[in-house]
N, C-alpha and C positions, 0 to 999 in steps of 0.2 A: 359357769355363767359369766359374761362378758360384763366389765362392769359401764362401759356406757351404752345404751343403741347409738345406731347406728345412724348416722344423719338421714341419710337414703330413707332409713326404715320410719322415724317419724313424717319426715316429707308423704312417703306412700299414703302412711295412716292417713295423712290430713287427707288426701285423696280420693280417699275411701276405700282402699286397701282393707280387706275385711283379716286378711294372713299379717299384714302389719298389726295392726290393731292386736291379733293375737300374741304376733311376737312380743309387743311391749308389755302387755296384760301379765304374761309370761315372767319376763323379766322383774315385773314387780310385785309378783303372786308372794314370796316370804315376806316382802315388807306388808303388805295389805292385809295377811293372814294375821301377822306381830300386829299388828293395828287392828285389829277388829276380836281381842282377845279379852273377854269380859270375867271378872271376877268374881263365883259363884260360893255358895257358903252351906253345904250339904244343913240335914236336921240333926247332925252331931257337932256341926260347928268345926268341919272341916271344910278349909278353900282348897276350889281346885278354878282351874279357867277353864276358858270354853271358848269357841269363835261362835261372835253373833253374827250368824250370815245376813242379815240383815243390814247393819253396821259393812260388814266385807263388801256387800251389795253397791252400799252407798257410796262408798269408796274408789269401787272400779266405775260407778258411775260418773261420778268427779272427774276420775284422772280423764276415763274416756273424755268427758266434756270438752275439760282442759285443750285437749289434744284438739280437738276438731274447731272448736271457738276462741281460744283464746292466744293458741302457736301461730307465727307467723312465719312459712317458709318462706319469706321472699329477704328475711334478715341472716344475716351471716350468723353460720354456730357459733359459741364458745367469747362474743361479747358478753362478762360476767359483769361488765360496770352497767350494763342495761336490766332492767329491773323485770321482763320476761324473757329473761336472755336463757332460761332454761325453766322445765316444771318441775317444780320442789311438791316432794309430800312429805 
């Protein structure tokens, strides 16, 4: 796994690229998974986790959000002193 996308490829997304949008969903499927991993406590008083798809749900809804409402392809990548100069989760 690549560690940045690709400019191109969030540009598409905003576009409405449905295979962009994949690829990035893609790219942040372990972080999203690690994020949505909730802490259950068996009737013996053993913890194990679990993904709340629910929680995962919300999440990929967000970022999608982010992506379509919030990015602005018309700014240059990689300005980090600009405060959406990238989407942080």
């Amino acid at each position: 796994m690549p560690n940045k996308i690709k400019y191109e490829t969030i540009v598409a997304c905003k576009m409405g690229d449905e295979d962009a949008l994949k690829e990035i969903l893609k790219h942040y499927e372990p972080l999203i998974t690690e994020r949505s991993k909730r802490k259950v406590t068996d009737d013996n008083g053993r913890i194990t986790y679990v993904i709340d798809e629910e929680v995962k749900a919300y999440i990929t809804s967000e970022l999608t959000m982010a992506i379509m409402m919030k990015y602005d392809p018309t700014r240059k990548p990689g300005n980090i002193n600009h405060p959406e100069s990238h989407i942080q989760m």
